[in-house]
C-alpha positions as semicolon CSV with decimal commas, in nm:
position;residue;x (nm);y (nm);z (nm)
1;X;10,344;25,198;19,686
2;X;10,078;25,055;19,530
3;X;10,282;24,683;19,449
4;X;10,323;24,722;19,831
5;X;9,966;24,732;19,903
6;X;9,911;24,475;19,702
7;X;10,142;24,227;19,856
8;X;9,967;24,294;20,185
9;X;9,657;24,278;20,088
10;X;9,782;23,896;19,946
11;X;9,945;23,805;20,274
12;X;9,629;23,878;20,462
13;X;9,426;23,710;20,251
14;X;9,660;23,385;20,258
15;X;9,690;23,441;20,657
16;X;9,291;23,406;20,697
17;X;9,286;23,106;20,466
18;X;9,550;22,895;20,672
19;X;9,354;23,051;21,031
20;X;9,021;22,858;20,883
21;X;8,852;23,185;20,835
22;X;8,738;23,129;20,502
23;X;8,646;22,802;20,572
24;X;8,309;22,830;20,471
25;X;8,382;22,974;20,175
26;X;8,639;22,747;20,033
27;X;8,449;22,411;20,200
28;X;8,095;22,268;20,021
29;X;7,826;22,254;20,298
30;X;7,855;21,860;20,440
31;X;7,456;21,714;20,371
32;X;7,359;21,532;20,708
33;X;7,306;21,145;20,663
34;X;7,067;21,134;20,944
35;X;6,760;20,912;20,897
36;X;6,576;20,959;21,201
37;X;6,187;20,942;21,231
38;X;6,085;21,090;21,580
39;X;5,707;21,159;21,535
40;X;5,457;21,004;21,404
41;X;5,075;21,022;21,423
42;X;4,761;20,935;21,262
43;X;4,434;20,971;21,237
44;X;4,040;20,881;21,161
45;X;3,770;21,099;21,175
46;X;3,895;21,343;21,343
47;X;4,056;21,053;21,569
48;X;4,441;21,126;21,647
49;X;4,598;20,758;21,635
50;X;4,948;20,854;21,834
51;X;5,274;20,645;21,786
52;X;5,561;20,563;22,030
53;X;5,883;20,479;21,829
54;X;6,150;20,229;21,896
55;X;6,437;20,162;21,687
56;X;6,271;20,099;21,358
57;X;5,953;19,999;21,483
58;X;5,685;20,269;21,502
59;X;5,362;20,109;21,690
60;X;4,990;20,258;21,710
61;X;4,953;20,289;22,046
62;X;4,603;20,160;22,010
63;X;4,381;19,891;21,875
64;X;4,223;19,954;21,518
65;X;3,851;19,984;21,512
66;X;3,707;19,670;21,327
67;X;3,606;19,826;20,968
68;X;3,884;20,110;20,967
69;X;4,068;20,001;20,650
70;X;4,265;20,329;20,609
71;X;4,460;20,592;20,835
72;X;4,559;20,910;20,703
73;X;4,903;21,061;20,830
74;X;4,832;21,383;21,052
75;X;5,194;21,461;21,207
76;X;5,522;21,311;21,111
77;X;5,871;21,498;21,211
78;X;6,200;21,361;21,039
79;X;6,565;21,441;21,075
80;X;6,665;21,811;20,888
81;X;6,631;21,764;20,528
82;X;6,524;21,414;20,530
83;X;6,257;21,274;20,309
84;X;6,019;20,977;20,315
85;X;5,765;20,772;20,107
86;X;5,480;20,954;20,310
87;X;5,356;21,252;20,353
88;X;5,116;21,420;20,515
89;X;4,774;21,391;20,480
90;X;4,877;21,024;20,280
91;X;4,618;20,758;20,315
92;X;4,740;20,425;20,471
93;X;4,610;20,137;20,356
94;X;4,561;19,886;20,648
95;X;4,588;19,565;20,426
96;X;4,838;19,406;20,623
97;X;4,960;19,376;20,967
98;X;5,237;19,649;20,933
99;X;5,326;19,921;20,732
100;X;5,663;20,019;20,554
101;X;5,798;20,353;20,590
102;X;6,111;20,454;20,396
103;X;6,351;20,766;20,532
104;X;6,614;20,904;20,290
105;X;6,830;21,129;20,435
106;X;6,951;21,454;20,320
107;X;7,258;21,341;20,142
108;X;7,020;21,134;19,969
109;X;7,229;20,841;20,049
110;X;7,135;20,727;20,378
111;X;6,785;20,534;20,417
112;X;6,646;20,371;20,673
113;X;6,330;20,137;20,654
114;X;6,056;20,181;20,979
115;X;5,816;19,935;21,021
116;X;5,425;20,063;21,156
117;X;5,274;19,795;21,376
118;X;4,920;19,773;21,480
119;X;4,686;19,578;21,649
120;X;4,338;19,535;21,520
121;X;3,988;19,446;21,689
122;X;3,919;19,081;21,708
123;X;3,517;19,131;21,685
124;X;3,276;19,399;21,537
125;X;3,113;19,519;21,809
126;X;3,132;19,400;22,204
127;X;2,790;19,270;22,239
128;X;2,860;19,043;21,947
129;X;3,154;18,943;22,125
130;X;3,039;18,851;22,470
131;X;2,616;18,864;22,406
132;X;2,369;18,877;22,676
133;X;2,560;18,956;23,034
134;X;2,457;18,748;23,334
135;X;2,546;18,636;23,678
136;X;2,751;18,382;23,749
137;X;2,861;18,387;24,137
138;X;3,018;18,739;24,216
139;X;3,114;18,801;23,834
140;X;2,927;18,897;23,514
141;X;2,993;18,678;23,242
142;X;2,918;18,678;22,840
143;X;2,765;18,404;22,622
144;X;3,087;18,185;22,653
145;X;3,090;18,216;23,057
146;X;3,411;18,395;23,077
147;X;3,417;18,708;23,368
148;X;3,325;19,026;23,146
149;X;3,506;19,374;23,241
150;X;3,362;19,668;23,040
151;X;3,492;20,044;23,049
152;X;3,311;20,341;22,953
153;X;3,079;20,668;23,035
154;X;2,809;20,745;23,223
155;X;2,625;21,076;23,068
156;X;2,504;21,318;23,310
157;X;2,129;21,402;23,415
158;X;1,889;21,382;23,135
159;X;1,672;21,702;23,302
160;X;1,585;21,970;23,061
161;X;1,742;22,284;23,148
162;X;2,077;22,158;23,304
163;X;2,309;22,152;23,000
164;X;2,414;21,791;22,999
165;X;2,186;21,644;22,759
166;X;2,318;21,845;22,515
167;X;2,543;21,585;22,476
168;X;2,298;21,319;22,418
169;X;2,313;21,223;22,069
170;X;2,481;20,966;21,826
171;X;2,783;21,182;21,740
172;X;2,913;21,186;22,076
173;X;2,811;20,819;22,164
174;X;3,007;20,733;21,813
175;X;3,275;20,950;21,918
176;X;3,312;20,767;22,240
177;X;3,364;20,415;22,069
178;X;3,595;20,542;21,833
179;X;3,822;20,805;21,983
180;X;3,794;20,681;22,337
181;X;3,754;20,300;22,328
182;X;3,409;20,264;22,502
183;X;3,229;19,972;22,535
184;X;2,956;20,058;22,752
185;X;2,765;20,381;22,812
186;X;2,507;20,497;23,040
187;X;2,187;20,698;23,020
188;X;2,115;20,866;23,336
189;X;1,749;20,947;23,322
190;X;1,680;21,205;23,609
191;X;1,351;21,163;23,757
192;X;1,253;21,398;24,027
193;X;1,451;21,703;24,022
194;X;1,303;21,991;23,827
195;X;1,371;21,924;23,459
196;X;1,340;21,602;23,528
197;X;1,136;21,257;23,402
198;X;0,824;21,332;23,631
199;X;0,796;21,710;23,530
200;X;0,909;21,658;23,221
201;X;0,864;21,256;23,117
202;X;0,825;21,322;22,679
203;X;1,150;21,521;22,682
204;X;1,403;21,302;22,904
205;X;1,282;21,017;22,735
206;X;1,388;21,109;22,429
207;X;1,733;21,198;22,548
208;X;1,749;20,851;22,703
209;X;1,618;20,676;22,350
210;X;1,866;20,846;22,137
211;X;2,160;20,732;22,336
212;X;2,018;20,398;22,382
213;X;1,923;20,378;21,986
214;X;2,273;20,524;21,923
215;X;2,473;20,246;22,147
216;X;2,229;19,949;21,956
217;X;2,378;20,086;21,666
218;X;2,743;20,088;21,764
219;X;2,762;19,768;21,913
220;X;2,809;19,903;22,321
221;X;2,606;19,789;22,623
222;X;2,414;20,069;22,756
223;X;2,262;20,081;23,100
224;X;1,942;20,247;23,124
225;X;1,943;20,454;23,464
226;X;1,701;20,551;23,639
227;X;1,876;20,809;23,830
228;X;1,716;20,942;24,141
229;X;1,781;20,975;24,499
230;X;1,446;20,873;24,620
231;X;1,298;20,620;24,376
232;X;1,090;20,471;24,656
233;X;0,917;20,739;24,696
234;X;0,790;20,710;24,277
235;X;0,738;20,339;24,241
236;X;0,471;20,322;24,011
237;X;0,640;20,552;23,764
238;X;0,943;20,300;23,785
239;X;0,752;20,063;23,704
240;X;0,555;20,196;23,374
241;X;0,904;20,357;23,297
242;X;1,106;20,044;23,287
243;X;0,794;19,817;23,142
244;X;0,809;20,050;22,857
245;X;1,192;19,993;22,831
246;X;1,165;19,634;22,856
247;X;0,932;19,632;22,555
248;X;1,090;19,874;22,346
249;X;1,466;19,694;22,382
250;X;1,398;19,375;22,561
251;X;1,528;19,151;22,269
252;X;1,880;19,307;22,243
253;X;2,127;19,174;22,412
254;X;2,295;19,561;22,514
255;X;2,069;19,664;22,760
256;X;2,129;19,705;23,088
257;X;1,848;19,787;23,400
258;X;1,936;19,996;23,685
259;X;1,658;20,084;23,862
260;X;1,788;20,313;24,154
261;X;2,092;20,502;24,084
262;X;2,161;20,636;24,466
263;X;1,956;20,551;24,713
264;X;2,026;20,767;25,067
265;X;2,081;20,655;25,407
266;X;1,769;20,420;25,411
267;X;1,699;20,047;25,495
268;X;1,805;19,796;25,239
269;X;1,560;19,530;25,349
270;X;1,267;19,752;25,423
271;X;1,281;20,010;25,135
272;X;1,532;19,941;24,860
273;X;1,501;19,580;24,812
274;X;1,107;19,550;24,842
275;X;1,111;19,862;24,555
276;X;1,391;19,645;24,362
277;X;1,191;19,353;24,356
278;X;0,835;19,562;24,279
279;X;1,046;19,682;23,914
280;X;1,229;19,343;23,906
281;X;0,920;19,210;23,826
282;X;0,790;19,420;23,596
283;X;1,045;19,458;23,371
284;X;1,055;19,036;23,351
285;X;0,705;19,072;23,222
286;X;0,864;19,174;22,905
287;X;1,258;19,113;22,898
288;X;1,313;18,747;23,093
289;X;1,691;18,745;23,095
290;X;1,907;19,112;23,046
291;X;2,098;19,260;23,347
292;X;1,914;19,452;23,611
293;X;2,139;19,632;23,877
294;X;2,022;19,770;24,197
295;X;2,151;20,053;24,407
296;X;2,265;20,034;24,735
297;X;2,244;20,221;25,093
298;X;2,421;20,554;25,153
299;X;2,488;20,681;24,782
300;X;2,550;20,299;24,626
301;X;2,838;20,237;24,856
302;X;2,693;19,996;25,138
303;X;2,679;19,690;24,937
304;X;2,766;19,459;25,217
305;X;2,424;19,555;25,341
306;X;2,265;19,433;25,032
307;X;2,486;19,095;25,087
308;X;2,320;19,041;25,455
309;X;1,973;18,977;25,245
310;X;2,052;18,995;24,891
311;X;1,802;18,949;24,600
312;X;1,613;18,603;24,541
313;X;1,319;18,648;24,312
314;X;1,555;18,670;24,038
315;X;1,903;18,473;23,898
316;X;2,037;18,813;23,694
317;X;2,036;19,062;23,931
318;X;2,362;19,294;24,020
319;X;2,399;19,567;24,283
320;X;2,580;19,937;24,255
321;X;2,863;20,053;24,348
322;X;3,002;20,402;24,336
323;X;3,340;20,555;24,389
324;X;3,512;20,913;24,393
325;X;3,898;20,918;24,495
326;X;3,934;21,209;24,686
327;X;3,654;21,056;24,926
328;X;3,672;20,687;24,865
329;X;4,011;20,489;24,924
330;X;4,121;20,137;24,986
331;X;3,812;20,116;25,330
332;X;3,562;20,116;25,046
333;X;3,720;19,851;24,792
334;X;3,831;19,637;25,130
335;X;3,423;19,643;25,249
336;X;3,306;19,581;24,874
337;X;3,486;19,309;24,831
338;X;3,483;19,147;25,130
339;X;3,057;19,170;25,047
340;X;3,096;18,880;24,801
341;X;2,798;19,046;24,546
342;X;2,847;19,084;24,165
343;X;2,862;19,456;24,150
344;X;2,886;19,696;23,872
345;X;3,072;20,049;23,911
346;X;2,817;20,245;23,713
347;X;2,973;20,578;23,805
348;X;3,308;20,694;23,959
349;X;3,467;21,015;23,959
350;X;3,848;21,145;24,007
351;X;3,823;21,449;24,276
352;X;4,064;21,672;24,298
353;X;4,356;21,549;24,107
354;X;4,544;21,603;23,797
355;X;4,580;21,324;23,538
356;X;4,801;21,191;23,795
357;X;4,605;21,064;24,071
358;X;4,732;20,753;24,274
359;X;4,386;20,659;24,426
360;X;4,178;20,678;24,096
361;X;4,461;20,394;23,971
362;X;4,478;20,219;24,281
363;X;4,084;20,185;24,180
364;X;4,155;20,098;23,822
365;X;4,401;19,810;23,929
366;X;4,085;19,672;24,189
367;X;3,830;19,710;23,865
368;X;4,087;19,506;23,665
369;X;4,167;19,251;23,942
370;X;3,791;19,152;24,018
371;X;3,675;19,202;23,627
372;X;3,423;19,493;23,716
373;X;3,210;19,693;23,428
374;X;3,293;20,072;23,518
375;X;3,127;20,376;23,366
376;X;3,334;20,727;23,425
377;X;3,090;21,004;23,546
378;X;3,034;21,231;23,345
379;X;3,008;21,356;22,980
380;X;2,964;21,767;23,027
381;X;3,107;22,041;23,019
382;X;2,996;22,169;23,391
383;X;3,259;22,362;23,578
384;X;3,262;22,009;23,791
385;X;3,608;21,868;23,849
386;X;3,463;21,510;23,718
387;X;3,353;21,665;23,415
388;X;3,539;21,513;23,095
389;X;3,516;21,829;22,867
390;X;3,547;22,187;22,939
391;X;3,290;22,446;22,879
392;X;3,226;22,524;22,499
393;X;3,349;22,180;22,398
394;X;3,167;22,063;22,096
395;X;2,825;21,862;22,214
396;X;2,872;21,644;21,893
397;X;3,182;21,500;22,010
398;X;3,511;21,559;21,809
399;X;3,688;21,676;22,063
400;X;4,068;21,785;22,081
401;X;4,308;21,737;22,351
402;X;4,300;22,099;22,404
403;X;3,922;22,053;22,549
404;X;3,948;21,778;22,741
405;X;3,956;21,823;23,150
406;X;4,205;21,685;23,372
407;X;3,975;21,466;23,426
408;X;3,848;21,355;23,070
409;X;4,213;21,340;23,017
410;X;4,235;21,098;23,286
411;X;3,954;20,836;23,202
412;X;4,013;20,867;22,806
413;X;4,332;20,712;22,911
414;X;4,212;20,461;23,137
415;X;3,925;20,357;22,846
416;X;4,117;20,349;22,575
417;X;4,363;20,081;22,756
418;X;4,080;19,893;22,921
């Protein structure tokens, strides 16, 4: 009985070795030969460098500040028991204009060899690039007379009390270069609102001096704002405001003078432009030749009124423009440019949208088409739909993906590609 058992017990066993069901027993495991690298990422102080990938080319999907020499890897994904020649957290030396990256696979026979690409920053800082900006026609040009288009962010009020100079400091200023690709930035100086410059003049102009200070120091154009709705109505503290700017920063080559942010529904040739002129003229006393921008009628959107009887008294003189998408399609962009003026966009706002938003593009493609400076309103964390950062977000800069608004989401990525 027991030589019967025992045959049975062999016939079973030989029966589930021809059926495959010991396959996995009686087969080594097969090692994949798989090479593949499918993410990629970098970064810089806290500045995420992403990657797209394409065949064996892996490209930063950005330009290299000028001065970065090194990247360190932050993310990298590879095919299942693949290896490479870096790791993470690996310095990358940015000697050359690409970067080998070897992939073994698993079987440790397989390799393939990626190549990272980047671009780098032809200058050190914008202003040495394109110098003093002036009029020329309808454009603003740079030192070598070629049509200058600038992208950046305008910082909300200055007033004491209203959260958003928080913000204003040389972190976040140096953040915005780096991490977001700004050239230009924009002081917004409130003046008559409570908090503001004429209740509180020591205090909002210190938050206006640090950015300014801060932007000398990175290189950016900054555009001192005098941000009020009713700046006629204050002229002489315009005037000993701005004379004070024009002697503190008249000899750089950054600054940039707007001396009404949004004027209401009043008359261009009998308020505005006879207050434009008044501050016009003082700031020359001190500062003969950097940009001064003027606001225009019905919240800086009636610049073809300012064309009917534009500014004489002086050569470099631009007007204002503003923008929101949700209120301001392709009537606005047809009237401004059918006005003729140099303009600059010192603040525009996406309403409404999600990162996907048709008009604030359709914008975008009229900035790039005429060469217009834009500044993206506004660095806070208000529960505002145009504010870049939610609430809590760190008010040194540094800031995460997961902190960014729909919005800030939105004009990081139309900065960084400007």
């Amino acid at each position: 009985m027991k030589y019967w058992l025992l045959i049975v017990l062999i016939f079973n066993y030989l029966l589930l070795a021809c059926s495959g069901g010991l396959k996995d027993e009686i087969e080594p495991n097969v090692l994949s030969s798989s090479t593949e690298l499918s993410l990629f990422s970098l970064e810089y102080k806290q500045s995420v460098f992403n990657t797209s990938i394409d065949g064996n080319t892996v490209r930063i999907d950005r330009p290299i500040p000028w001065g970065v020499e090194e990247l360190y890897v932050s993310a990298l994904i590879l095919s299942k028991g693949a290896k490479t020649s870096v790791k993470f957290g690996d310095a990358l030396r940015l000697e050359d204009s690409s970067i080998e990256i070897e992939v073994t696979a698993e079987d440790g026979v397989a390799t393939q060899t990626y190549s990272l690409t980047f671009e780098r920053h032809d200058y050190q800082s914008i202003v040495e690039k394109h110098g003093r900006l002036q009029v020329e026609g309808n454009k603003i040009v740079g030192k070598h007379g070629q049509a200058v288009s600038l992208a950046g962010n305008s910082f909300f009020w200055s007033n004491e009390g209203w959260g958003g100079n928080r913000f204003y400091n040389a972190s976040v200023v140096s953040w915005l270069k780096l991490d977001w690709g700004a050239t230009i930035v924009r002081a917004a100086m409130g003046v008559d609102e409570w908090g503001g410059y004429l209740e509180k003049q020591a205090a909002n102009k210190t938050n206006v001096k640090k950015l300014v200070d801060a932007a000398i120091e990175e290189g950016l154009y900054v555009i001192i704002d005098w941000h009020s709705h009713h700046a006629e109505d204050y002229p002489d503290d315009a005037v000993a405001f701005f004379k004070e700017m024009a002697q503190a920063y008249g000899d750089y080559d950054n600054i940039i003078y707007e001396i009404y942010n949004e004027p209401l529904d009043v008359s261009w040739d009998d308020v505005i432009k006879p207050y434009a002129e008044k501050v016009i003229a003082a700031i020359r006393e001190f500062d003969k030749d950097n940009l001064i921008v003027v606001g225009t009628p019905e919240w800086s959107q009636r610049v073809d009124l300012a064309a009917q009887n534009p500014i004489t008294s002086d050569s470099n003189v631009a007007y204002v423009m503003h923008f929101y998408s949700v209120h301001h399609t392709q009537w606005l962009r047809d009237r401004t440019t059918a006005a003729g003026l140099p303009i600059i966009v010192t603040e525009w706002g996406c309403l409404g949208y999600t990162q996907n938003d048709p008009e604030t593009m359709k914008w975008m493609e009229w900035c790039k088409e005429n060469q217009i400076i834009h500044c993206n309103w506004a660095v806070n964390d208000k529960e505002e739909e145009w504010s870049i950062v939610k609430q809590g977000a760190p008010v040194n800069g540094a800031w995460s993906d997961q902190v960014l608004t729909e919005s800030g989401k939105l004009a990081r990525s139309i900065i960084r590609t400007w």
